[in-house]
N, C-alpha and C positions, 0 to 999 in steps of 0.2 A: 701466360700465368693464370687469366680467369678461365680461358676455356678448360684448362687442366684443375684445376679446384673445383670448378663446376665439375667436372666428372668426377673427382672424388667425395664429394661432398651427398651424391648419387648414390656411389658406393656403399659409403659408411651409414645411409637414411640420413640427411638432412631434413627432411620432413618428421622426426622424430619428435614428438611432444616436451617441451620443455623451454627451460632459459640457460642458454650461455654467457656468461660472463665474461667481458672481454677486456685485459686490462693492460694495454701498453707500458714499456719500462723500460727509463734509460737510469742507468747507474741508481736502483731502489733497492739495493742488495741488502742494506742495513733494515729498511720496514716492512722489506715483502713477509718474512714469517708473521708477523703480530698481523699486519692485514690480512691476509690467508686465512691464519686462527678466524678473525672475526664476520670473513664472507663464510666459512664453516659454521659458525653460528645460526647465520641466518638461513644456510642449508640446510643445517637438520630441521629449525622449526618449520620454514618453508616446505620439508618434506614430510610433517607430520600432521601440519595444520591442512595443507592442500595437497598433499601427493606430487609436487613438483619436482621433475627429474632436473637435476642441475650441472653443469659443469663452469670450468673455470679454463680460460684461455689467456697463459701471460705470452705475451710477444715483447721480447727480447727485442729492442732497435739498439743494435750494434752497441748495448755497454760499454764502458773500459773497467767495470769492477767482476763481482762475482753473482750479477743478477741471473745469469742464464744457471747455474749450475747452482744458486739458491733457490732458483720458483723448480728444474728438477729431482731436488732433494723433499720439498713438500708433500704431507702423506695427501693422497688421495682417499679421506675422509669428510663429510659422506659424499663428495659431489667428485666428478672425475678431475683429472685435470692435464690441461696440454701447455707442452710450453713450445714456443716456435719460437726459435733464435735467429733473425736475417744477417746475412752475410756482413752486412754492414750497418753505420746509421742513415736510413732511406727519411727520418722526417716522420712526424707521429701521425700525419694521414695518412702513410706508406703504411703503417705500425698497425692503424684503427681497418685500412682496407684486409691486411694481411691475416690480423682476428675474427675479420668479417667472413672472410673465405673459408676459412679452419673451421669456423662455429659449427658445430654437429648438430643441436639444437633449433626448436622451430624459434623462439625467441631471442632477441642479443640484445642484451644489458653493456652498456659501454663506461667505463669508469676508470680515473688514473690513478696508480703507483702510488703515488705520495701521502694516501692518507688522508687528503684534504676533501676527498668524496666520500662522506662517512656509510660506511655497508649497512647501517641502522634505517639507511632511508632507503636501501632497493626491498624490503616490505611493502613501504609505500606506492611505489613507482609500479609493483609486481600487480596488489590491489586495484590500481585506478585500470592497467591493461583487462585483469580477469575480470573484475568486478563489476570496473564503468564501463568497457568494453570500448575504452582506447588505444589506439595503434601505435602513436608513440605521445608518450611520455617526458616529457625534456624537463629539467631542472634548471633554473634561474637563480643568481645570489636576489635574497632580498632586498637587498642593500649596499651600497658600495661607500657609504658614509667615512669608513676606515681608509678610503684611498686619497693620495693626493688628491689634488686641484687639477693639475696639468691629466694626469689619468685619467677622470672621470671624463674628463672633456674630450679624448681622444678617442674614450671609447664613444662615448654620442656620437663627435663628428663621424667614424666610421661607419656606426650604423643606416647615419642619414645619409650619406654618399652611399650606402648598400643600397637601400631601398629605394631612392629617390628613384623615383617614376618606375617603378619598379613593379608589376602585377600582384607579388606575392613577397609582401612582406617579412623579411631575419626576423625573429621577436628578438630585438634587445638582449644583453644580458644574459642570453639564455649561451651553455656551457654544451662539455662534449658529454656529459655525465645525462646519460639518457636511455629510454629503454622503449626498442622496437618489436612490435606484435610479428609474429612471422610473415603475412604478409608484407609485411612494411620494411621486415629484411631485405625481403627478396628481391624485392622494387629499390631495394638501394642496391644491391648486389646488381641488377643489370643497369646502373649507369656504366657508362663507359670509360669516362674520361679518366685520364692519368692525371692532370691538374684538378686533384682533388679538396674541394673544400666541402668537411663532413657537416659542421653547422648548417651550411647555408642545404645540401643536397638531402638532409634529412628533413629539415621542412620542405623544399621544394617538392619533393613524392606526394605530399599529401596525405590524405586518409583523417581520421581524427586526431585533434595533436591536442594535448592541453600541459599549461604549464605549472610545475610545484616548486615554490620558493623554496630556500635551504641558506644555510650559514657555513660558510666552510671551515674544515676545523683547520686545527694546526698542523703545521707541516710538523712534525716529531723526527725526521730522521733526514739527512742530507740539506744541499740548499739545491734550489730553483735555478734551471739554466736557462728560464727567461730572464730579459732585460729586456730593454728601451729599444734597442734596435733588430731584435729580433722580434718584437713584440708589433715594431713598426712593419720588417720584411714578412712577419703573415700577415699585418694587414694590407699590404700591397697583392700579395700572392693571392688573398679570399677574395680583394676587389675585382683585380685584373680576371680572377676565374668562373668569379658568378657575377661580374655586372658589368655596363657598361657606362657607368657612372662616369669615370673618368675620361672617355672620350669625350662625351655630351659638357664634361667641364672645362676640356680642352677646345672644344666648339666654343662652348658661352666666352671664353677667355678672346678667342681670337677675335668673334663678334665686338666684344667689350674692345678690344683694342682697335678694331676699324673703326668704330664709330665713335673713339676719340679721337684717333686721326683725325677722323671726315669733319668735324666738331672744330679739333684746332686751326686745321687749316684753310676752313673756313671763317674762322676768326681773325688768322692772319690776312686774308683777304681782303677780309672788310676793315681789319686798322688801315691798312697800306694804303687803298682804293679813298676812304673816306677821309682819315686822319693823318695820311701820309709818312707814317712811319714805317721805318725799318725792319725789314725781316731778321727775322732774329739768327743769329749767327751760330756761330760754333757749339756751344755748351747746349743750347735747344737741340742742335744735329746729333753730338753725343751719347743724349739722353732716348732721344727718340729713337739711335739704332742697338741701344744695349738693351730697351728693353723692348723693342720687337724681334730681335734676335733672342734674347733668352725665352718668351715666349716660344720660340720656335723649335728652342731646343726645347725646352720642355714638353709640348707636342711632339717631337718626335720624341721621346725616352717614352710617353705615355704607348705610342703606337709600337714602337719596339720592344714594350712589356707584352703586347697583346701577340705581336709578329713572334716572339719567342715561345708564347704557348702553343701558337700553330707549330710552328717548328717542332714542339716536342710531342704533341699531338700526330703530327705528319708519322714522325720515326717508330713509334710504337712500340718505345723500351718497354720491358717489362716494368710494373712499378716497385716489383722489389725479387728479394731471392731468401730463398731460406738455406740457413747452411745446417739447422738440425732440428726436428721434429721429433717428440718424444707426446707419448701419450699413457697416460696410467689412471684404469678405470676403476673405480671404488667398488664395484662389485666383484670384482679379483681380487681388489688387496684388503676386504674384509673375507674373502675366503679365503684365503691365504695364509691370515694373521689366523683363521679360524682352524686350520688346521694343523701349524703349529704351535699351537694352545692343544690340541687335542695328541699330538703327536708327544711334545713337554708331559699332558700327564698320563698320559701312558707308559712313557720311560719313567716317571714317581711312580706309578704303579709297581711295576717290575721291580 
């Protein structure tokens, strides 16, 4: 799949000057129009104020609504726009890689569906690339003030099991809603890996990175098909793929637990030997093998997360499929529209 996009992407001038917009979508059928209208917005000023060629990239991961045949029906005004529908739902890193491929553009702007990435701030993000002459650009909530207790905490602990001893530090907080200079595309396009985590792989590249607070709006149309445990299974899936935090936890655990052993049983030693008492019977044996055994399970589930990425790693599925690719470029269909306007009053002439 990448060695075949890589050759089209050849084809079509990938190296073409400009920013793609890349905007994953499951079941957005009801606010893809008003968002479109308003990335159009910043397309035209964007193309007046800087001459910036722009396009638009929705990917389709396997809806069950009318997403794919709503971002279709959008005019291609002024900026182009493709829509790539995959065969199925492959997962929004499947989604974000599949965008990444498609982008015709030297630039990829990355931003979701919902609304909740407001098109008012990719000005900003566009700015700091041409202007300060950074490569990517990444957005951060200012704040997480509004979320639970339990949330905010999980997102910490995550991050500090990310990084912990870790050469190149996740920033925190920071989202997928981010924008890479062409070079810094292309450096993401030749990783390799299927177990993809875009956060952590777009700082890992490097180059100049700086980060711009933002407030998210409101969702306006659908609800969220995050929750609690799927919020939990990517944070296992980012861990297991970009660290090895949890093995080195699964070490300190096992440490921590010999050198209780070594501890208690040495303590029983010296009651027995000095104070002549009784080894402790049943309920101390109980205790001691439920929870060196669970221990042990949980070390293996840890290393059977990591054995399962090689696994899928080894096989080298494609990471996605597309079942329909459509493309419509704005400088066709304002001439188009240009010569049925001219063709209408030539027939009022007559």
């Amino acid at each position: 799949m990448a060695a075949k996009s890589t050759k089209t992407r050849a084809a079509t001038g990938r190296a073409t000057p400009g920013l793609s917009i890349v905007i994953p979508m499951f079941n957005e059928a009801k606010g893809l129009p008003a968002l479109h209208e308003r990335i159009a917005e910043v397309a035209r000023f964007l193309k007046i104020k800087r001459g910036l060629a722009m396009e638009v990239v929705y990917v389709d991961d396997g809806s069950r609504d009318e997403s794919s045949r709503v971002a279709q029906a959008l005019p291609a005004l002024p900026l182009d726009v493709q829509v790539v529908t995959l065969s199925r739902n492959f997962g929004k890193e499947a989604a974000l890689l599949a965008g990444l491929e498609h982008a015709r553009l030297g630039a990829v702007l990355f931003m979701d569906a919902d609304g909740q990435h407001s098109p008012d701030l990719i000005e900003t993000l566009v700015s700091r690339w041409l202007d300060d002459g950074y490569d990517v650009v990444y957005t951060a909530k200012a704040h997480r003030e509004n979320e639970p207790f339990l949330r905010r905490l999980g997102v910490h602990t995550f991050y500090s099991l990310l990084n912990w001893r870790s050469r190149h530090k996740i920033p925190e907080d920071a989202g997928d809603f981010r924008l890479l200079s062409p070079r810094a595309a292309e450096a993401l396009r030749q990783m390799p890996e299927r177990n993809r985590f875009f956060k952590g792989l777009a700082s890992w590249i490097g180059f100049k990175q700086i980060r711009v607070d933002y407030e998210p709006d409101e969702r306006k149309h659908g609800v969220t098909t995050w929750n609690v445990w799927t919020l939990i299974g990517l944070s296992i899936e980012g861990l297991t793929s970009f660290s090895v935090a949890p093995l080195r936890v699964a070490s300190a655990l096992g440490l921590a637990l010999a050198a209780t052993a070594l501890l208690f049983g040495g303590w029983i030693l010296f009651e027995t030997i000095f104070f002549g008492k009784d080894v402790p019977g049943y309920p101390s044996l109980v205790v001691s093998v439920m929870v060196i055994g669970g221990a042990q399970l949980l070390m293996i589930g840890v290393l059977g997360e990591y054995i399962g990425k090689l696994l899928s790693e080894i096989k080298g599925r494609p990471v996605y499929f597309v079942a329909e690719h459509s493309v419509k470029n704005a400088d066709e269909t304002t001439a188009t529209k240009e010569a049925k306007s001219r063709t209408a009053a030539s027939r009022a002439a007559e």
